[in-house]
N, C-alpha and C positions, 0 to 999 in steps of 0.2 A: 669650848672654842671650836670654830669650822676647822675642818683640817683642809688642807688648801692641797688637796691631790690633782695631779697633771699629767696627761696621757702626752709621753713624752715622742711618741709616734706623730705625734701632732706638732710640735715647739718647734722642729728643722722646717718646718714648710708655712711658719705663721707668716703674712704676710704684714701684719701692725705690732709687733712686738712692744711696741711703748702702750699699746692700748692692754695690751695683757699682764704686760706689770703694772697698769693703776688698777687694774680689776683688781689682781692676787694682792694689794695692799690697801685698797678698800675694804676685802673682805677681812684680811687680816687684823682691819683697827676693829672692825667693826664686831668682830671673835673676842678681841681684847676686855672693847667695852659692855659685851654679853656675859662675857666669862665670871663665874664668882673668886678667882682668885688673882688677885688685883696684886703682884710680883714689880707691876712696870708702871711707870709715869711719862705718858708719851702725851705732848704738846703739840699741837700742829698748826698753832695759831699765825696769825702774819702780824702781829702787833706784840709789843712786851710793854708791860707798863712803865712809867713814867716815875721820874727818879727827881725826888725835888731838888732843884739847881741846876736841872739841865734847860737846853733851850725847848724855848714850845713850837719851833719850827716846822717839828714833827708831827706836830701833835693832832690825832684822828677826833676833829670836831663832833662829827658825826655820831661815832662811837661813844662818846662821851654823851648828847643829848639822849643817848638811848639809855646809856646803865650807868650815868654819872660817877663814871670812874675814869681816868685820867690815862689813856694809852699814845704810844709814839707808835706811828708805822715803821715797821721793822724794812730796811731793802736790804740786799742781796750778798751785798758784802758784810753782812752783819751774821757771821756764824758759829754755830756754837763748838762745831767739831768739822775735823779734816780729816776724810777717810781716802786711802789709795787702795782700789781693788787691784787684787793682781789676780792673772786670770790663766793657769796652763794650758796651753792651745798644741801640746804637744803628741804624737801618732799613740799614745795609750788612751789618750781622755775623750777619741773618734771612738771607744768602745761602749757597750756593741754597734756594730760598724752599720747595721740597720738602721737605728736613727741616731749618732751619736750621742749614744745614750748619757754616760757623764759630760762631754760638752756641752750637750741639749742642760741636763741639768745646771750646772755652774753656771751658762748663760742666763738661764731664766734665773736663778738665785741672784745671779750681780744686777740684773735689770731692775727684780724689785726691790734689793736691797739700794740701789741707785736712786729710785723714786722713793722711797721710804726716807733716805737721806735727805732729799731737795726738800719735800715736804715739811721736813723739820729746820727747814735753813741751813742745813749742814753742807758742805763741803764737799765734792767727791771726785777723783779724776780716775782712769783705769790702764791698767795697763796688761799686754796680751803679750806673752813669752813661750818660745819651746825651748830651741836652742842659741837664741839671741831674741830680744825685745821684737816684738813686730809691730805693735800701736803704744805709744804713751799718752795720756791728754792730759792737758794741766788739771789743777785740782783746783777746782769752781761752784759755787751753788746756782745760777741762771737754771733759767727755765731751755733756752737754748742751748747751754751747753749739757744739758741732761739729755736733749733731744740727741747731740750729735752723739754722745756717749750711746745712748740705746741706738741708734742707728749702727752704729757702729761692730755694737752686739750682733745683732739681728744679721749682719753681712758676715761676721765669722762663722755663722751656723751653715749660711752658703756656700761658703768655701770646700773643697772639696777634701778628703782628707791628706794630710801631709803626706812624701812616701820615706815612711823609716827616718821619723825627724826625732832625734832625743832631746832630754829635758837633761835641763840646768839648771835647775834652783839655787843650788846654792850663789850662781853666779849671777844671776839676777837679784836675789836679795842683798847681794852684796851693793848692787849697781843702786835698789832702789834706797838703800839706807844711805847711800853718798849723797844721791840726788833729792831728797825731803828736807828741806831748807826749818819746817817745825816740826814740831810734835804733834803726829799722827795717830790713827788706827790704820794701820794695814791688813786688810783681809784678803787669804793667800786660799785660791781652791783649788785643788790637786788631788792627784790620787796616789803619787809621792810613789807605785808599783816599780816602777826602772829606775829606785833611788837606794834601796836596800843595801848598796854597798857604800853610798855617798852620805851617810846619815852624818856621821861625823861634819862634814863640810857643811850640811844641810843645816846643821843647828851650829856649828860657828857662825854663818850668817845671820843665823835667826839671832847669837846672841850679839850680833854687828847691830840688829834694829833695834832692841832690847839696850843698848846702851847708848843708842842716840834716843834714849826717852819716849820712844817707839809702842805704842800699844799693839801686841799681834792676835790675830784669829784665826785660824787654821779651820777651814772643812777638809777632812779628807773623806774623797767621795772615792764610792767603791758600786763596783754591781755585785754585791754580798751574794747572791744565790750559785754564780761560775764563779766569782772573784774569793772568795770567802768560804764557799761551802762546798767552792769542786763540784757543783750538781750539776753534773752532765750522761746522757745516756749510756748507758755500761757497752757500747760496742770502739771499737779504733777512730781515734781523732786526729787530726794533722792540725797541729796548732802553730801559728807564726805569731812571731813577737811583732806588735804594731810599733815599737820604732826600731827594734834589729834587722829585722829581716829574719831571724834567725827561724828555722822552722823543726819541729819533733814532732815525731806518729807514737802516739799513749795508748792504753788502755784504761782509761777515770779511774775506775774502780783499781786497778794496782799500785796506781799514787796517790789516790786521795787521803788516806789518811797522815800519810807523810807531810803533805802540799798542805793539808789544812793546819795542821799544828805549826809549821815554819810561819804561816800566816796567820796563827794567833800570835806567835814570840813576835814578831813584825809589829802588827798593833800594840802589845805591849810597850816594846821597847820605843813607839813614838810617845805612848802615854805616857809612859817613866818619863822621858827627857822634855815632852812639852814640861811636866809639871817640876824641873828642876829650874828650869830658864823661864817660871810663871808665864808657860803661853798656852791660850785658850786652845782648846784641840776638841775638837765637834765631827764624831766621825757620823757621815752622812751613806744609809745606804740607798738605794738609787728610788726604792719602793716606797720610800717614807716622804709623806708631805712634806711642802716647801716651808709652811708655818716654822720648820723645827729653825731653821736656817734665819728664819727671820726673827724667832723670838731670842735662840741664841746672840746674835747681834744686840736684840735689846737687854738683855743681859750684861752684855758688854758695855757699851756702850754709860750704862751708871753706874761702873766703875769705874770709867775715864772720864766723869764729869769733874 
């Protein structure tokens, strides 16, 4: 399969973002249908056939004088899944602060997972949270409302970064399990770093979505090489926390191996509790193609059929 790598240097200053996620899921299908190992069953038809007793109203004449088989045009409100992205737009996920490296990423991740969804008739609306909701849009399949959703994307990467805005997760998944009238897939991409003390509350919520019949998928995106491996030059740092303010002068190499171990029990301890409350947990590092993001989802996705 292509591996669908992206110079994230590039993605805060695209000027077509809906033209870049029908590439990345072009090339995506087209890895799927090359690849020898056939895991997924991904449809992208605009027709589904024809069910005897129903009306022929529908029914694609055309279609049929070609492969004499019997298909209804499929429109728009005929779908087969409701997906709500939620999207952390909060002063950690502007890191690194060069090209906001995980927002850059999670935007492009939701963009083509946004077009991979329409594609299939599916459902999607999204929504952008730090420390209160800032965008919600309904959850729609239209060719139109996929536009304004990626336009939408595309102007958060403009935005300049928050100053010292924290995150709420838990209060947000609270709000969107109220407000999801059916049974969804919610995909949450976060990097979850200024939640270490709110885990508890973090997965009450998640078991709030979880019992409204809720399917979840979690990315947690990380920049693994500073975020994960500490790798930074052996001389004095002044590091500020991107949504405290808070600021300390280190030396790498005195904390590192302290700083790394707390941030393996970290990952663990999401691993442990995704898998007590059955939620997907996809930890994404900043280096790895987008493909992962996307076949994860299909993954997902045929076990909520």
């Amino acid at each position: 399969m292509n591996r669908l790598t992206v110079d994230l240097d590039t993605v805060r200053n695209i000027q077509n973002l809906e033209f870049l996620a029908k590439k990345l899921v072009e090339g995506f299908i087209t890895g799927l249908h090359k690849s020898p190992y056939h895991g997924f069953s991904v449809e992208f038809s605009e027709h589904r056939l024809y069910n005897t007793g129903e009306s022929t109203r529908h029914m694609d004449w055309k279609v049929f004088a070609r492969t004499e088989k019997l298909f209804v045009k499929r429109y728009e409100e005929e779908t087969n899944l409701r997906c709500q992205l939620l999207l952390d737009v909060s002063g950690s996920m502007y890191y690194p602060t060069h090209n906001y490296g995980k927002l850059s990423y999670a935007v492009l991740s939701a963009a083509a997972l946004a077009t991979l969804l329409q594609k299939q008739r599916d459902a999607v609306g999204l929504t952008t949270f730090a420390d209160q909701i800032e965008l919600q849009t309904p959850i729609k399949s239209t060719g139109a409302h996929l536009h304004t959703l990626l336009l939408a994307l595309q102007q958060q990467l403009q935005k300049p970064a928050p100053p010292q805005k924290e995150t709420r997760v838990a209060t947000m998944l609270h709000h969107v399990a109220q407000q999801l009238p059916k049974r969804s897939l919610v995909i949450l991409f976060s990097d979850l770093l200024s939640q270490y003390e709110q885990l508890d509350e973090i997965f009450l919520a998640l078991q709030h979505l979880r019992h409204q019949q809720h399917e979840v998928l979690l990315f947690h995106l990380t920049h693994a090489q500073t975020e994960e491996e500490f790798d930074f030059p052996d001389k004095p740092f002044l590091f500020q926390g991107l949504e405290t303010g808070e600021k300390i002068k280190v030396q790498p190499s005195e904390i590192r191996e302290e700083y790394v171990k707390a941030m393996r029990q970290f990952k663990n301890e999401l691993k442990l509790r995704c898998g007590q409350y059955r939620i997907d947990l996809v930890s994404v590092d900043l280096r790895e193609p987008i493909d992962k993001v996307l076949q994860a989802y299909l993954v997902k996705r045929q076990k909520v059929r």
